[in-house]
C-alpha positions in Angstrom: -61.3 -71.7 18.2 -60.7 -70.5 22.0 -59.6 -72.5 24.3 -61.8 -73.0 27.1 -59.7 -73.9 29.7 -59.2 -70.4 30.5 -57.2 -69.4 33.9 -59.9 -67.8 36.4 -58.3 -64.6 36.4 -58.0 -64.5 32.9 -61.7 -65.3 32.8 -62.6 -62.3 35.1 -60.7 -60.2 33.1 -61.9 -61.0 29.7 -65.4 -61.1 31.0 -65.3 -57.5 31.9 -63.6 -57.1 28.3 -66.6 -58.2 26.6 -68.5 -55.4 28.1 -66.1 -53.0 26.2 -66.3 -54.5 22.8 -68.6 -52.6 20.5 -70.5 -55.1 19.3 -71.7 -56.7 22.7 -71.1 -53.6 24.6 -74.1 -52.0 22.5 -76.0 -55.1 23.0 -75.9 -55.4 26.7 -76.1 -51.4 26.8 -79.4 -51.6 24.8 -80.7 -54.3 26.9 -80.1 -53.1 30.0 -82.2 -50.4 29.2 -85.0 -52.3 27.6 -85.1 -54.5 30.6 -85.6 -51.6 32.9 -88.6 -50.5 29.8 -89.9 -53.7 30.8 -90.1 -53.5 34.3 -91.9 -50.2 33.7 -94.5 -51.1 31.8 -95.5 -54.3 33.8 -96.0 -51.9 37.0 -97.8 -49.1 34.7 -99.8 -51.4 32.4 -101.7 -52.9 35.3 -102.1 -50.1 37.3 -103.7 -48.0 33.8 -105.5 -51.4 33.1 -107.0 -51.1 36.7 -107.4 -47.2 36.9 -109.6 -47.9 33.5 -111.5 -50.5 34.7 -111.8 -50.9 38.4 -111.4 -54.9 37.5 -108.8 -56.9 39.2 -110.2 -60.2 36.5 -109.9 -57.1 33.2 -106.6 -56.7 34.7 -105.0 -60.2 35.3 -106.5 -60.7 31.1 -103.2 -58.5 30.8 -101.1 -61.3 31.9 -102.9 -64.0 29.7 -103.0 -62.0 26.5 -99.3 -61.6 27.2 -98.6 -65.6 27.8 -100.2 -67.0 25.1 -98.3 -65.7 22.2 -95.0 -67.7 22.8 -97.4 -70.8 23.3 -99.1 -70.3 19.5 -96.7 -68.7 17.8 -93.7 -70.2 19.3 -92.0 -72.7 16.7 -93.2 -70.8 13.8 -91.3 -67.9 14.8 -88.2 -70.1 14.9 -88.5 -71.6 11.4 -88.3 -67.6 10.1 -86.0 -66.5 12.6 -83.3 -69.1 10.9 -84.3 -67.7 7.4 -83.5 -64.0 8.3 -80.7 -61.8 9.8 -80.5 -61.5 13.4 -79.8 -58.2 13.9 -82.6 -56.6 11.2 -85.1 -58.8 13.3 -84.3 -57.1 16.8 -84.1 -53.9 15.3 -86.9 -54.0 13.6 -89.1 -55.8 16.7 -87.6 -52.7 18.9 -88.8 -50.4 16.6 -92.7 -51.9 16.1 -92.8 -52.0 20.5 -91.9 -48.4 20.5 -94.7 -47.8 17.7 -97.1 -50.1 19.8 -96.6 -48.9 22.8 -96.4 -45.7 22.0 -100.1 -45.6 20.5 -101.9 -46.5 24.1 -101.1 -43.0 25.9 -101.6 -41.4 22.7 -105.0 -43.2 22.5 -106.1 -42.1 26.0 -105.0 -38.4 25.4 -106.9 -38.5 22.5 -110.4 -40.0 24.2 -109.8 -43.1 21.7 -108.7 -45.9 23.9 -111.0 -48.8 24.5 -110.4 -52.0 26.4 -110.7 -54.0 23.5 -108.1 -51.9 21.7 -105.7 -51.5 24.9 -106.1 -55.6 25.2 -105.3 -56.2 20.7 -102.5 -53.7 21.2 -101.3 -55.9 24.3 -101.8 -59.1 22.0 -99.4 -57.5 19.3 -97.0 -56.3 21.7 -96.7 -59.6 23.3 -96.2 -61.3 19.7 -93.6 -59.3 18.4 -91.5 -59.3 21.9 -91.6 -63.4 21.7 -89.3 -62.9 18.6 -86.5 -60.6 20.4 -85.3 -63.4 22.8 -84.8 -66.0 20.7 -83.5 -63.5 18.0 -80.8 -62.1 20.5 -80.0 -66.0 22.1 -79.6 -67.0 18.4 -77.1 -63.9 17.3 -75.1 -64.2 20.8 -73.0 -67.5 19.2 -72.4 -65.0 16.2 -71.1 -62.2 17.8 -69.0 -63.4 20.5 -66.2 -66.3 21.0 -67.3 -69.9 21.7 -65.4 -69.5 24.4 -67.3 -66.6 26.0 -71.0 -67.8 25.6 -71.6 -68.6 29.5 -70.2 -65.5 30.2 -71.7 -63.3 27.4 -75.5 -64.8 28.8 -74.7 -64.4 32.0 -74.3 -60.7 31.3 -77.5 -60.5 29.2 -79.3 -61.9 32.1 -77.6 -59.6 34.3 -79.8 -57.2 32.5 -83.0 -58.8 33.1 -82.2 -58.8 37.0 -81.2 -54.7 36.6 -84.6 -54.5 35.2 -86.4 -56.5 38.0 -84.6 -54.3 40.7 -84.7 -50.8 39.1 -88.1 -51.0 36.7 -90.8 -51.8 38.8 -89.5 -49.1 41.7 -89.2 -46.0 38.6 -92.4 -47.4 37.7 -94.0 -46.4 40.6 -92.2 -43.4 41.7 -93.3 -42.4 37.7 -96.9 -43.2 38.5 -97.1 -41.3 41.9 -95.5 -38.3 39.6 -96.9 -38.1 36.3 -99.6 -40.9 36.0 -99.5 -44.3 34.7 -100.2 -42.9 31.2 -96.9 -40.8 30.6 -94.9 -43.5 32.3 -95.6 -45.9 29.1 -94.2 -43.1 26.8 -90.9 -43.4 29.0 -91.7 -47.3 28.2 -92.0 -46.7 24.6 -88.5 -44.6 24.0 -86.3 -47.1 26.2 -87.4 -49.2 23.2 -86.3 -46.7 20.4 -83.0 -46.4 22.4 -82.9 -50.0 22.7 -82.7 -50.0 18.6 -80.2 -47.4 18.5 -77.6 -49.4 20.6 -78.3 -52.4 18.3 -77.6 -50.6 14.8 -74.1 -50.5 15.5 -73.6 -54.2 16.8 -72.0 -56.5 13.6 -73.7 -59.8 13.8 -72.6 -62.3 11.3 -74.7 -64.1 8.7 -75.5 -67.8 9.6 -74.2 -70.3 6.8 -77.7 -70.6 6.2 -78.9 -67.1 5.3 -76.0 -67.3 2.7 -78.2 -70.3 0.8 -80.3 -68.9 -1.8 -82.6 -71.9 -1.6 -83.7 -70.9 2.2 -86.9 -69.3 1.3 -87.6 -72.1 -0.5 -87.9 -75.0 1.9 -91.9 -75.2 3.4 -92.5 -74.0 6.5 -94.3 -77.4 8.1 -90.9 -79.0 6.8 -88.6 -76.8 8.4 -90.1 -76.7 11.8 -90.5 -80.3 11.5 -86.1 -80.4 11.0 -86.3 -78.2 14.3 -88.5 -80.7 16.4 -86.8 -83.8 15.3 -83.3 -82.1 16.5 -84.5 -81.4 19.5 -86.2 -84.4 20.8 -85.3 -87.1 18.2 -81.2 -86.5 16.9 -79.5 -85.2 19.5 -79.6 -86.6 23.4 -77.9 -83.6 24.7 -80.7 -81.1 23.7 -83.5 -83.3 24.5 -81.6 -83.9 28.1 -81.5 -80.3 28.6 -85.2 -79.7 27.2 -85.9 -82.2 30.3 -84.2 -80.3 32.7 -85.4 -76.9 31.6 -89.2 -78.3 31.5 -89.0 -79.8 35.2 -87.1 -76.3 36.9 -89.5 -74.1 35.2 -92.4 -75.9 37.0 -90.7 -75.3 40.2 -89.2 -72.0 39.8 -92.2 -70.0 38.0 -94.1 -71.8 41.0 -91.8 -70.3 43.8 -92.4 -66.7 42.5 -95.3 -67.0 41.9 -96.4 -68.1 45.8 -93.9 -65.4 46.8 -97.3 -62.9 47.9 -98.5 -66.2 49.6 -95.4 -67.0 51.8 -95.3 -63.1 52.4 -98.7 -62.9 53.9 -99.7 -66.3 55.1 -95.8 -67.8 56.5 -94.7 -64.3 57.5 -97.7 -62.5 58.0 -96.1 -59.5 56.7 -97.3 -56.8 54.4 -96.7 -55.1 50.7 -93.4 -53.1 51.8 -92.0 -56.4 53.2 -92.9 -58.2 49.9 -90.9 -55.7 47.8 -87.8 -56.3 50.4 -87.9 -59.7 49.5 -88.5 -59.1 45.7 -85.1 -56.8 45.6 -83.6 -59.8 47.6 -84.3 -62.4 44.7 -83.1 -59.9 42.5 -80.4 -59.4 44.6 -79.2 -63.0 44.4 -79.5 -63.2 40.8 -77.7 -60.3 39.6 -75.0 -61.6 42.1 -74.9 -64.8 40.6 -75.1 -63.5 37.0 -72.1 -61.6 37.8 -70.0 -64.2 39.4 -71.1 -66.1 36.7 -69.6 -63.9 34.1 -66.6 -64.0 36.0 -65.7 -67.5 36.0 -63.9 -69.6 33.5 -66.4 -71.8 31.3 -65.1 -74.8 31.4 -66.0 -78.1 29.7 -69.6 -79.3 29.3 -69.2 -81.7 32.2 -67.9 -78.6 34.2 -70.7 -76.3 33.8 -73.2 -79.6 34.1 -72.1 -80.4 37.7 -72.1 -76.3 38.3 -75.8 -76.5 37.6 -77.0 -79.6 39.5 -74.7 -78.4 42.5 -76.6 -74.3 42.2 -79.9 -76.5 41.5 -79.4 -78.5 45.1 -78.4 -75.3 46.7 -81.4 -73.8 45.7 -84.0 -76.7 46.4 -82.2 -77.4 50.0 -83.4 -73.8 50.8 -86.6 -73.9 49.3 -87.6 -76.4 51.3 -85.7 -74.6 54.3 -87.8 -71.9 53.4 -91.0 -74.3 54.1 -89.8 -76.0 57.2 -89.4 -73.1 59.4 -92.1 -72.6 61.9 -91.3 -69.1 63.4 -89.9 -67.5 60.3 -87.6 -64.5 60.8 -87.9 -61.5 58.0 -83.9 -61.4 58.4 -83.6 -65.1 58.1 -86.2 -65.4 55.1 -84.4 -62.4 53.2 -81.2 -64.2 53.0 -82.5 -67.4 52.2 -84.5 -66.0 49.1 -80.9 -64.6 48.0 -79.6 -67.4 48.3 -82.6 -69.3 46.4 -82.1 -66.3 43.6 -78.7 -66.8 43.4 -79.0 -70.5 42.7 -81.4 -70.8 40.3 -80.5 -68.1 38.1 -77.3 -69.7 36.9 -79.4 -72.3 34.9 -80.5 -70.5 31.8 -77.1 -68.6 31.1 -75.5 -72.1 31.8 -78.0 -74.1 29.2 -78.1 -71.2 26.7 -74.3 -71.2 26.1 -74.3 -75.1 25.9 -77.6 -74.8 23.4 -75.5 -72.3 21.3 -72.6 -74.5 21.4 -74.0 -78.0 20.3 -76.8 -76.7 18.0 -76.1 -75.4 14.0 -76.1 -72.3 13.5 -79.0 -72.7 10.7 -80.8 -74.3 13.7 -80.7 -71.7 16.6 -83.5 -69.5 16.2 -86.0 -73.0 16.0 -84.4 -74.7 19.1 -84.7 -71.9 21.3 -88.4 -71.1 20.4 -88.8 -74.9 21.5 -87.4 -74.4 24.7 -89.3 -71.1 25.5 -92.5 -72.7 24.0 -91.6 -75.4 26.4 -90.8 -73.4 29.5 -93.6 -71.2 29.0 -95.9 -74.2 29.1 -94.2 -75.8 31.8 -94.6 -72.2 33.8 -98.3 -72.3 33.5 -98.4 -75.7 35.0 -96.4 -75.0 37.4 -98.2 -72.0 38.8 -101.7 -73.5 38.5 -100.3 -76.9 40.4 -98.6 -75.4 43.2 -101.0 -72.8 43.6 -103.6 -75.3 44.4 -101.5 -77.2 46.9 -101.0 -74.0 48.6 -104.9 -73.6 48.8 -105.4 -77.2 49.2 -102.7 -78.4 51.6 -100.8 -75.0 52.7 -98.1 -72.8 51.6 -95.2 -74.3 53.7 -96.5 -77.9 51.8 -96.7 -76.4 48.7 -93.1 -74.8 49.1 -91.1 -78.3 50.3 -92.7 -79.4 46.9 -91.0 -77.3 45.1 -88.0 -77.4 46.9 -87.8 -81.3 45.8 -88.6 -80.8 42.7 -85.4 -78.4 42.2 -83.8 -81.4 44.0 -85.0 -83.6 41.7 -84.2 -81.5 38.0 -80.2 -81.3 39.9 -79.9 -85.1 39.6 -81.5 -85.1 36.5 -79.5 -82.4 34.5 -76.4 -84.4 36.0 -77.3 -87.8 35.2 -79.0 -87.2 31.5 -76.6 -84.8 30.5 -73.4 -86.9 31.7 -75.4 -90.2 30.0 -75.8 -88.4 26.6 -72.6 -86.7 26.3 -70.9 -89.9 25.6 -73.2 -90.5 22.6 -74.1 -87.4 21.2 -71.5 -85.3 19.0 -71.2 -81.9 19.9 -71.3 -79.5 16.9 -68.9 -76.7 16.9 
């Protein structure tokens, strides 16, 4: 087992490494790729949705039909992502998005696309990409060192924030080209090359897919053995299902008002919003690479990094609030600074998740947790929103900014409480 009290330079250094292994070189190569996929499609789906239609309420369905999957199908996705092999799951999943995708332009060019198709074809889409994060969270622990899990998922989120600052702008520069149509074939192949990079990657079986019996074992039953780990055996993972629950009500709440503070605190139009978009992405691919860069320390380490990044970020949330003649220059670099923050928390968790839980266990706990977040998400948005409405942006934003306060002093205080009694499984 590595050692984790790695040297900072020697952390930098074998950070960058990891990138040049083959096994999570193709992995982050695929996913940078996919990501920026990603941010294509969201851009291009709406606008086709709304070029079809003419209906902003036919086109925010989009968002729904893609939300609820993880919140029905969540923790029975788990149960079989412990039963099968990692890496045939994300291959496969890559492979049935291309097909999916795929068949809407093809639809439309042949007259055959309905709304009610477009939305089931949505619906499926949305199922089958529930399964890839989990899959890939619970084959990271497989393919790289215990040592290098903050770092490895800091790089994998590093994708997510390529995607958020590349996607959305190729997206439009795609539709103002060649139509909103053709740019979702472009969507469809970054997710065949996606697959490609994967086939490569060696990802080793789990003890558990090496029990005969597995396929054996009912389905209530072994969702059930997920559930009571999380919230029942093991204080650590319940603490940090805490802490995730109460940041995603704040954070899917901040971008989610970020149109509102754009308009309403700065008075400022759509260009402007898209500066301070690319500055939250800004922030968290900084971060994310920083991240990567830094030695990973013991679990109390990387507990107080994320309750100090969580104050940081909830001190300039409110910041963000409290100012009464905003500046554009002023507001830009304290949305970096709020991006930067917050975006250390799920590489941070996700390495201690993979590190505590059994590997027969991974693929249930973090279905939990994204079952979890998602719901917390939807809260969060519809709560905040309304104090917006009700009581004011600037209101509604020093309410989250507390909130981000308060999930700092509880992911130090729970955490630091249950590491004394809870075991942590290698």
């Amino acid at each position: 087992m590595a050692d984790e009290s790695q040297s900072a330079p020697d952390a930098g250094a074998s950070g960058w490494r990891l990138l040049g292994t083959r096994d999570f070189g193709c992995l982050w190569a695929g996913q940078v790729v996919s990501q920026i996929g990603d941010g294509l499609s969201k851009v291009a789906l709406l606008w086709f949705v709304y070029e079809m239609t003419g209906s902003a309420l036919k086109m925010t369905a989009i968002g729904l039909l893609q939300t609820i999957p993880p919140l029905l199908f969540g923790p029975l996705i788990g149960v079989y992502l412990d039963r099968l092999p990692k890496k045939a799951v994300m291959v496969v999943v890559d492979l049935l998005r291309t097909l999916m995708v795929l068949m809407i332009p093809l639809l439309y060019m042949f007259d055959m696309l309905t709304l009610e198709r477009l939305y089931v074809l949505v619906f499926f889409i949305s199922i089958v990409s529930t399964v890839f994060g989990p899959a890939m969270a619970s084959s990271v622990p497989l393919i790289v060192q215990r040592s290098q899990l903050t770092t490895a998922n800091a790089f994998l989120q590093s994708t997510t924030n390529i995607g958020v600052l590349l996607g959305p702008a190729m997206s439009g520069l795609g539709i103002a080209l060649i139509g909103a149509q053709n740019v979702l074939y472009v969507n469809a192949a970054t997710f065949f090359v996606s697959a490609l990079f994967l086939l490569p990657v060696r990802v080793r079986d789990s003890r558990a897919l090496r029990e005969l019996n597995a396929l054996s074992t009912p389905v209530i039953q072994d969702m059930m053995v997920g559930f009571r780990f999380v919230f029942l055996q093991h204080r650590v993972v319940f603490g940090l299902m805490v802490t995730a629950v109460l940041y995603n009500l704040a954070i899917s709440a901040f971008v989610f008002l970020l149109p509102v503070v754009a308009k309403e605190l700065l008075q400022v139009g759509p260009m402007e919003l898209g500066w301070l978009w690319s500055a939250l992405g800004i922030g968290m691919l900084g971060a994310s690479i920083w991240l990567a860069r830094t030695p990973q320390g013991t679990f109390q380490d990387r507990v107080g990094r994320i309750g100090r990044s969580l104050a940081i970020g909830g001190i300039a949330v409110c910041a963000l609030g409290l100012i009464q003649t905003p500046v554009l220059f002023s507001t830009f670099l304290l949305i970096v600074i709020i991006g930067g923050s917050t975006s250390l928390f799920y590489p941070v968790v996700s390495a201690m998740l993979q590190e505590v839980t059994p590997e027969h266990l991974l693929g249930r706990v973090f279905t939990t947790f994204s079952t979890g977040g998602m719901a917390s998400a939807m809260v969060g948005m519809v709560g905040f929103g309304w104090a917006a409405d009700a009581l004011g942006p600037a209101v509604s934003l020093i309410g989250i900014g507390l909130l981000l306060l308060l999930t700092a002093v509880v992911t130090v205080q729970v955490s630091r409480r249950d590491l004394a009694v809870s075991p942590i499984v290698a």
